[in-house]
Every structure is written in C-alpha cells, then in structure tokens.
N, C-alpha and C positions, 0 to 999 in steps of 0.2 A: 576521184570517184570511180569508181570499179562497176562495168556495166555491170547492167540488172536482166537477169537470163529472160524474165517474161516482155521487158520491154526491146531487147535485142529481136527475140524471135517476132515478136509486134512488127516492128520497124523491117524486117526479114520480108516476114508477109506482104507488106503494103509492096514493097517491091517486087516479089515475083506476081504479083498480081497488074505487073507493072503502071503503077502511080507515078505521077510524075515524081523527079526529083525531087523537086522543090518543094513536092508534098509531102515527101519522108523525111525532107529535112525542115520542114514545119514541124512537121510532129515530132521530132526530134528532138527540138528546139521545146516546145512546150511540153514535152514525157517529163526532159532535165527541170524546168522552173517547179513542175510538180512533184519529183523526186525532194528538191531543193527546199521545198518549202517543207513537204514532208518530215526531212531530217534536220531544220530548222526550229520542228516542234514534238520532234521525238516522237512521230509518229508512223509505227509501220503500216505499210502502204494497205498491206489485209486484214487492218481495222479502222480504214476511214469510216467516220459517221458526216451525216448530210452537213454538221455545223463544222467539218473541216473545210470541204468545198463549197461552205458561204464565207469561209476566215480568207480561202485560197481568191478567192473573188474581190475583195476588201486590200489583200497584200497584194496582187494583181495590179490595182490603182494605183496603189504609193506612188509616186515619181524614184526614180532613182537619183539618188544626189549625194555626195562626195559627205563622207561624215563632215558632220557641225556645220554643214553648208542648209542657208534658208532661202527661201525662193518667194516671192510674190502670186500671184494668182492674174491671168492676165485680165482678171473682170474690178482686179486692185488697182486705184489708180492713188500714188500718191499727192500730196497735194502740201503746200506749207503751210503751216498753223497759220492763222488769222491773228495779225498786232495790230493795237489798237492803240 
C-alpha cells in the first residue's frame, strides 16, 4: 500500500502540533484499517456515505481469525447431550 498524501500530511500535523507518539501511531494504525476496509469495498475514500461508516463499525467487531477457523463465544458453554 503506497501512502495516501492527505493522510500522510494528517499524521505530519498531529506531530508538529506535537501529539504524543503514541497518538500518531494510533491514528495511524486506525487511518490504515479505514483505508483497508475502504479498498476492501471498492470504495473511494471522497465518496463515503453515512452507511459505510455504520458497515466500518460492524467489520470493526469481527474477531479476527485464521481462515475456516470457529470459535465459541465465551457466554457459550458446551455441554453433552443428555442419554437416557
């Protein structure tokens, strides 16, 4: 991925305004998952509408998990069928 000039000079700013590190590399970190998800849906970034950033909110949630990998929910508790 080849930086993006308006988020570069973004991430520029916050530091000559000097922001912590840690804050520009938060935002950093979350500019890239929003770029990510943007070119995930073929979406240039100067025509989001409100129902991308309710989809980015929703894909935000997923868990991340290894393809074909399932996972339980920790409020699932298995249990063995009852034999009678």
């Amino acid at each position: 991925m080849a930086p993006i000039a308006p988020i570069e000079r973004y991430l520029a700013y916050l530091t000559d305004i000097e922001r912590s590190p840690n804050t520009v590399k938060a935002y950093a970190h979350d500019l890239k998952d929003w770029v990510s998800f943007l070119t995930g849906r073929d979406v240039d970034w100067q025509e989001v509408r409100l129902e991308d950033i309710g989809d980015l909110v929703a894909w935000l949630r997923l868990p991340l998990l290894p393809v074909g990998q399932v996972t339980a929910l920790p409020s699932f508790q298995q249990t063995a069928p009852n034999r009678r």
